[in-house]
C-alpha positions in Angstrom: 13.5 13.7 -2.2 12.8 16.1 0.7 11.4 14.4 4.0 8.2 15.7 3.7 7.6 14.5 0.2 8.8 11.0 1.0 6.1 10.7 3.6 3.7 11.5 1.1 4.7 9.6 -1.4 4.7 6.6 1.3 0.7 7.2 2.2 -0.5 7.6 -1.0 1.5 4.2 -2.1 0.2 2.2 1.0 -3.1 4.2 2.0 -4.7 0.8 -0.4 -3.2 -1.9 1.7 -3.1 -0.1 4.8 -7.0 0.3 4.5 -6.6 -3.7 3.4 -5.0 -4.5 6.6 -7.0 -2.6 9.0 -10.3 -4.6 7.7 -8.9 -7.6 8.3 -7.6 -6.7 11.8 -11.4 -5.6 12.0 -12.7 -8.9 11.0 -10.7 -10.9 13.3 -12.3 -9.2 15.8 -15.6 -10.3 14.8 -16.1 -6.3 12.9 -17.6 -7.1 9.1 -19.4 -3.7 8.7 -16.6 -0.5 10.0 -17.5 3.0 9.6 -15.3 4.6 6.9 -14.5 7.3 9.2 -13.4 4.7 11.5 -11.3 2.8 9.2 -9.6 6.7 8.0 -9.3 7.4 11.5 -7.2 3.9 12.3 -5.2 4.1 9.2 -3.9 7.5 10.3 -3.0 5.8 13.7 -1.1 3.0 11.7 0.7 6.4 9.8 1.5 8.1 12.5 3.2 4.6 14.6 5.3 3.8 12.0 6.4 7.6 11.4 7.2 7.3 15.4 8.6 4.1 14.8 7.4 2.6 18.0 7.5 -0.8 16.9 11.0 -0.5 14.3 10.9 -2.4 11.4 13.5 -5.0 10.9 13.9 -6.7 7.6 16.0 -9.7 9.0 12.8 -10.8 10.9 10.3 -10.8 8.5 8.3 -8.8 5.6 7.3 -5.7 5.2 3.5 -5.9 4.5 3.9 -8.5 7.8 5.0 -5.3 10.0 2.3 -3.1 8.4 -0.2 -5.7 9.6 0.6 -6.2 13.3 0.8 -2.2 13.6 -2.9 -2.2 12.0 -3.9 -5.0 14.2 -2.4 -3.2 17.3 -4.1 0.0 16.5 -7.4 -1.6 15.8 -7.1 -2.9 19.5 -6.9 0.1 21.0 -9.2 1.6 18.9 -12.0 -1.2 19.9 -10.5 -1.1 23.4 -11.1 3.3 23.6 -15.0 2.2 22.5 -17.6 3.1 25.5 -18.5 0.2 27.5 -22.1 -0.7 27.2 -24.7 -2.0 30.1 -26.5 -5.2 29.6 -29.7 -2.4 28.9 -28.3 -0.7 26.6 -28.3 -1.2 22.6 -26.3 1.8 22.0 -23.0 2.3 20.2 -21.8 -0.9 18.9 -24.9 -3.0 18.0 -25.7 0.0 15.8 -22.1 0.1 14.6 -22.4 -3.9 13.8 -25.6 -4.4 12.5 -25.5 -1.2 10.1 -26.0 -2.1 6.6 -23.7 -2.9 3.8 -25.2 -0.1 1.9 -24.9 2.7 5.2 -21.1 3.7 3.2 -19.7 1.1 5.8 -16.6 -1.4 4.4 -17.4 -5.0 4.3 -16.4 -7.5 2.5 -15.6 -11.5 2.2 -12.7 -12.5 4.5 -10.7 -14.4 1.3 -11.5 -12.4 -0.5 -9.8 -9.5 1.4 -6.7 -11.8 2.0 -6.7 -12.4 -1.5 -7.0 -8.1 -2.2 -4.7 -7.1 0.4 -1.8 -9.1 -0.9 -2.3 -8.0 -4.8 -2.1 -4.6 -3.6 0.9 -4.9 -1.4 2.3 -6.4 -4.3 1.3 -3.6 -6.8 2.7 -1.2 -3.9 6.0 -2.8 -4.0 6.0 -2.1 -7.6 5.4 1.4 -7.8 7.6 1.1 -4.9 10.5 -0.2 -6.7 9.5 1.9 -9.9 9.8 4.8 -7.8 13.4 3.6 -6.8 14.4 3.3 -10.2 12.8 7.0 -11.0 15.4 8.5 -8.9 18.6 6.6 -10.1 17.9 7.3 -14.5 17.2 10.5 -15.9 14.0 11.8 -16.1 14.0 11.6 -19.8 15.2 7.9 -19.7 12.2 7.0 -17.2 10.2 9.3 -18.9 10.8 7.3 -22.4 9.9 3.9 -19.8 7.1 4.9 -18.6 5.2 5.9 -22.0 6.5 2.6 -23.9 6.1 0.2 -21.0 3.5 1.2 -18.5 1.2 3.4 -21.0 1.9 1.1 -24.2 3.0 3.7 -26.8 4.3 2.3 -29.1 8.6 3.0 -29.2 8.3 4.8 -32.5 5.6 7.4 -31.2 7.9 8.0 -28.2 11.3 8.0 -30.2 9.0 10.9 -32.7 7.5 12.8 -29.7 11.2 13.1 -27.8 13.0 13.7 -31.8 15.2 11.1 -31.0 16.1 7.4 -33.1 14.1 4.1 -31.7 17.0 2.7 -30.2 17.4 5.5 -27.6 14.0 4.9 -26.8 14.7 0.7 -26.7 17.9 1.5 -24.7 16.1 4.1 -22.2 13.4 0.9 -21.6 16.3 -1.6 -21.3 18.3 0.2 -18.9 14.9 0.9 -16.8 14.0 -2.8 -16.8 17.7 -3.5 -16.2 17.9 -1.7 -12.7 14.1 -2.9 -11.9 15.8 -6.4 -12.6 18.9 -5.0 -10.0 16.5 -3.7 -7.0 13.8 -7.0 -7.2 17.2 -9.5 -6.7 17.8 -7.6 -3.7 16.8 -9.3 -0.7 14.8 -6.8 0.8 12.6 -6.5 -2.2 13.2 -10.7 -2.4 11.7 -11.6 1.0 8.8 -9.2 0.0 7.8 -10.6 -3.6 8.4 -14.6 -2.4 5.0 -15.8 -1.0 
C-alpha cells in the first residue's frame, strides 16, 4: 500500500475515536459544549503528532487507543492553553464558547456515556483494522467471497452463483479469511488491544 494511501486509510479508520478522545480530553477540562470546528481543528493536530511521531508509540508499554488518548489530551492543552486570556470585565470568548447551546452544532454529550462510545469504536477500528490486514495477505477474490457472505450476509450460494464457482470455494474462501483473522487477533499486539 503506498505511503500516502496508508495515511488515509489510518484517518478515516480512527477520525471516530480520535473525535471520541478529544471530547473527553475536553470534558476533563471542564469543556461540555466544543465547537465542531474546534474539535476538527484538534483532531488534525492529534494527526499530524502522531505522523511526526513526537511522542513514539511503544506497544510494550501499553495500548494503542491509550497512546491516541494522551496525544488528544496533550493537544487539547495546548489548544485551551493558545485561547486569549480574558479580563475579569470581559465576557468574551470562552463564556460564549461554554454556555453555547446543545443545539448551536456544538458536540456534547454524557461523560459515560462517551467512555462507553469511545471504546466500542476503538474496538470496531481495530476490526476494520485487522480486516484490513487480512485484505492484504488473501486474494482479492478470496476476501472478496468474505466480505459478501460474512460482513454483507449473502447467502454462500448467491456468492458461489455470482463468482460461477461451487459453494465450497466460497465456504473455504470465508474459512481461510476467518482463519488468518483468528492468526492476527492472537497476536499480542492486537491481544493487549481487544483485552479490557
Amino acid at each position: 500500500m503506498p505511503y500516502q494511501d496508508a495515511w488515509t486509510t489510518f484517518f478515516d479508520l480512527y477520525h471516530a475515536p480520535l473525535k471520541l478522545a478529544v471530547l473527553a480530553a475536553f470534558r476533563r477540562c471542564n469543556w461540555h459544549q466544543v465547537p465542531d470546528d474546534m474539535v476538527e481543528e484538534t483532531i488534525a493536530d492529534v494527526v499530524v503528532s502522531f505522523f511526526k511521531a513526537e511522542f513514539s508509540y511503544d506497544p510494550a508499554k501499553g495500548r494503542f487507543r491509550n497512546y491516541l488518548r494522551q496525544l488528544a489530551s496533550w493537544r487539547v492543552c495546548d489548544k485551551l492553553g493558545k485561547l486569549p486570556k480574558i479580563r475579569p470585565d470581559q465576557t468574551e470568548p470562552l463564556e460564549a464558547l461554554e454556555t453555547a447551546s446543545p443545539d448551536s452544532g456544538h458536540a456534547d454529550m454524557p461523560g459515560d456515556d462517551l467512555l462507553r462510545r469511545e471504546l466500542a469504536t476503538y474496538q470496531s477500528v481495530l476490526l476494520a483494522t485487522m480486516l484490513e490486514d487480512v485484505k492484504n495477505r488473501v486474494s482479492p477474490q478470496t476476501f472478496l467471497m468474505f466480505e459478501l457472505v460474512k460482513i454483507e450476509g449473502q447467502s454462500p450460494e448467491e456468492v458461489a452463483k455470482d463468482f460461477r464457482v461451487k459453494r465450497n470455494v466460497v465456504d473455504n474462501a470465508s474459512y481461510r479469511v476467518l482463519t488468518k483473522l483468528r492468526e492476527l487477533a492472537s497476536q499480542p499486539e492486537y491481544r493487549k488491544e481487544y483485552i479490557q
